[in-house]
C-alpha positions in Angstrom: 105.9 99.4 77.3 106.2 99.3 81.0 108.7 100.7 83.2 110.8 98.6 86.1 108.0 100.4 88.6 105.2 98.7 86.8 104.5 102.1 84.6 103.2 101.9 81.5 105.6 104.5 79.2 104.1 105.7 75.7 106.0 106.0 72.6 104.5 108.2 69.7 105.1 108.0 66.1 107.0 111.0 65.8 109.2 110.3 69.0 110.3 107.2 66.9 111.4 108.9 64.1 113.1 111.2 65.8 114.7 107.8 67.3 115.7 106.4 64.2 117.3 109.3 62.3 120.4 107.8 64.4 121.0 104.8 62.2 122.3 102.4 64.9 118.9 102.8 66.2 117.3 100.8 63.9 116.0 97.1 65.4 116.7 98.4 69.0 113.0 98.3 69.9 113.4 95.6 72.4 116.2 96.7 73.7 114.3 99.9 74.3 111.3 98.0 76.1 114.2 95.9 77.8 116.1 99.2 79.3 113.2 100.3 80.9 111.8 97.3 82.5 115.3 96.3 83.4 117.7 99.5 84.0 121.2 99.3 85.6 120.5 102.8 86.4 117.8 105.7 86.3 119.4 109.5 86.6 117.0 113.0 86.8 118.2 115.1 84.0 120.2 118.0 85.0 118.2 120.2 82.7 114.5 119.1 83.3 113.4 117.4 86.6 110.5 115.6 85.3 112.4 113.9 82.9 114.3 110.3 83.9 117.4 108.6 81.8 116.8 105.2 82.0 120.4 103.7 81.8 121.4 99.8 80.2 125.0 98.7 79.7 124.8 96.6 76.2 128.5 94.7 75.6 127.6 94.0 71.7 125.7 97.2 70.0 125.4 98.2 66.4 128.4 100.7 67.6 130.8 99.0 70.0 130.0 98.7 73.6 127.7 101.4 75.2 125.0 102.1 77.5 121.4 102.4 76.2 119.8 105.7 77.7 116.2 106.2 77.0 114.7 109.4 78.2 111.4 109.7 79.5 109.3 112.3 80.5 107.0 112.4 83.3 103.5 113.9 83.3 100.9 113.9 86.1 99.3 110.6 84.9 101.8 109.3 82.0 105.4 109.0 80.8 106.6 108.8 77.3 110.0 108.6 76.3 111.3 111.5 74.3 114.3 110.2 72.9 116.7 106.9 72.9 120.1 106.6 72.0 123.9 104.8 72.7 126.3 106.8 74.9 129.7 105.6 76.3 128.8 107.5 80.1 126.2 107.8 82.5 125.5 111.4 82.8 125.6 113.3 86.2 122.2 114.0 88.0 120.1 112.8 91.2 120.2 108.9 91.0 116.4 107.9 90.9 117.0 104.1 91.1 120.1 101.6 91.0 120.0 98.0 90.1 
């Protein structure tokens, strides 16, 4: 997958099932791939600086309106998202980018 800054962001096996043990996760794949080449926002988590919530406002999801947030971790010469999920808020944090 490749970021909106042209990076290209890993996910592993396992990462995914962690992802899909949330149930309205299942078939959200593109929209994955699509919230991070296409953000409305990117936030530093509050609790780990090297890792970025990338941030997409979906009107029709498997659980009402939401905002897609897929995490992803930074590492010297890679990022790999750690987790993906539907929230109804942006959380607080340093913004990174804005659309």
């Amino acid at each position: 997958m490749i970021d909106v800054f042209e990076k290209s962001v890993s996910l592993t096996e396992k990462r995914l099932e962690h992802i899909l043990k949330r149930p309205e996760m299942n078939g959200q794949l593109e929209r994955i791939k699509e919230t991070l080449a296409n953000p409305d926002i990117i936030k530093e988590s509050n609790h780990d600086t090297s890792v970025w919530l990338f941030y997409r406002f979906y009107a029709v999801t498997p659980v009402t309106e939401k905002y897609l947030l897929v995490a992803v971790k930074l590492f010297d010469d890679s990022r790999s998202i750690i987790t993906a999920f539907y929230t109804d808020k942006i959380k607080k944090g340093a913004s990174i980018w804005e659309k």
